[in-house]
Each structure stands twice: as C-alpha cells, then as structure tokens.
N, C-alpha and C positions, 0 to 999 in steps of 0.2 A: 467413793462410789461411782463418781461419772468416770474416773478409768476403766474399773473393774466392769462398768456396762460396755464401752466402748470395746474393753477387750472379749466381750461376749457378743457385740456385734461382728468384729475380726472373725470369731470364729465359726459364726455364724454364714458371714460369705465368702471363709475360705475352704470350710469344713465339709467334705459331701454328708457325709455323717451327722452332723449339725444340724443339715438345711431342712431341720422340719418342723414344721410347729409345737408338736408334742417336746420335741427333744430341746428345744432350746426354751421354752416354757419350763420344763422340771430344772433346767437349768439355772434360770431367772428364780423358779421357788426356791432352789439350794442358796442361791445372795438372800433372799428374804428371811429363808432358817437358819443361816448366820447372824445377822443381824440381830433376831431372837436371842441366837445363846449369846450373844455379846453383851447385851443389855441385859439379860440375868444373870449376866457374873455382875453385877453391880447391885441387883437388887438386893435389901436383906430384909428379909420378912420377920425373922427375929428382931428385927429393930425397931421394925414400922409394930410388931404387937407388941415390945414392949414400949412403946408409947413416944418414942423417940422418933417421932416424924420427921423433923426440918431434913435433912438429908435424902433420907430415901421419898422424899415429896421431887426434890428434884433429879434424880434419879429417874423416877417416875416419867417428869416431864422431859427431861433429853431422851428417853425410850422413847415416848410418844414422839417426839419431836423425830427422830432419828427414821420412824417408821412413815411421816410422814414425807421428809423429806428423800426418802429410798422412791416412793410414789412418783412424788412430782420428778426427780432427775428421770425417771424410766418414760413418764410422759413428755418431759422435755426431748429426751431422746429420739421418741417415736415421732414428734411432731419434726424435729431434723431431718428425719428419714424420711419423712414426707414430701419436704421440701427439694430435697437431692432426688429423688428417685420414688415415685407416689407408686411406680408399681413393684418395690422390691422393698416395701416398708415394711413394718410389726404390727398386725392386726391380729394382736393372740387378746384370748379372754381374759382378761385382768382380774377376773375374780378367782382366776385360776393359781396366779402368780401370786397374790395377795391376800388371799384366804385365812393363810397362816396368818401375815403380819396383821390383818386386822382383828382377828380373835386377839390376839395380843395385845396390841395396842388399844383392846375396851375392855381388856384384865387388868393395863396399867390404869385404865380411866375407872377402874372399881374399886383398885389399891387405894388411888387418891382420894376416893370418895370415905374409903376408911381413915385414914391420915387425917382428912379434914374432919372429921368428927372426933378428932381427938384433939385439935386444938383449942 
C-alpha cells in the first residue's frame, strides 16, 4: 500500500487532470474499495454460520487490521507531505476517503461479535 499511495501522489503532481481535490479523493476511495473486495474474497459466512469460527475470526481480524492499517499509511503519508512542502500537502476529508472502509471494518467488528458467541 505505501507504493501504491506514493504512486497516487506521482500522479497527483504530475497529472493536470489529477490536481484536484475531488479527483484524487474518488481516487484514494477506489484503493479503499479494493481493499473491501480483497478481504471478502476471504470471508466465508457459510462457515462463520455454520459454526466454524476459528478461521474466519482471523480472517475477520487481518480485514480489520488491513483497513486500519490503509488509514494510518495515508496519514503517515500526509504527515511527509507536510514536512516537504506544508503548502502543497493532502488536506482532503477523510471521512470522504474512508467512509467505505469504516462501514466495513464495523461489519467485520459484528461478524466477530457473532463468531464469539459461538464459542
């Protein structure tokens, strides 16, 4: 993930097309709705009702973990960009970009909540 931002900031300052808030924001949410289908192609909810939790518990938590960690690289990111250059940094809404992942990541924190009650 920290390339694939790096190469979204590339494109970001070399892109005329790019250099807008909006557009490289939908762009930052398209990494985020990857990430999504990434981590449900590993879910299986068939498994988690039929009672067979220990697996998809972790599963579960590398999703979570996965969605947290997309978070913090984009803030690490943005704090670099601060550092180099405070006026040509990433002051976009993160609730913008993250919206998705977090509805997600408290569907994985519900899954788990059913998992553990079936242990």
């Amino acid at each position: 993930l920290p390339t694939v931002l790096d190469l979204v900031r590339m494109i970001w300052s070399l892109s005329s097309h790019y250099k807008t808030q909006e557009r490289i924001t939908g762009l930052l949410r398209k990494v985020s709705n990857e990430i999504i289908l990434r981590c449900c192609e590993h879910i299986d909810l068939q498994q988690i009702f039929a009672g067979d939790v220990e697996a998809p518990m972790r599963v579960l938590q590398e999703s979570i973990k996965s969605g947290d960690d997309w978070k913090e690289i984009y803030r690490a990111t943005v704090r670099r960009m601060e550092i180099v250059d405070a006026e040509c940094c990433w002051n976009f809404d993160e609730s913008r970009i993250f919206a998705q992942i977090d509805a997600f990541m408290q569907r994985c924190r519900d899954l788990l909540e059913v998992c553990e009650s079936q242990t």
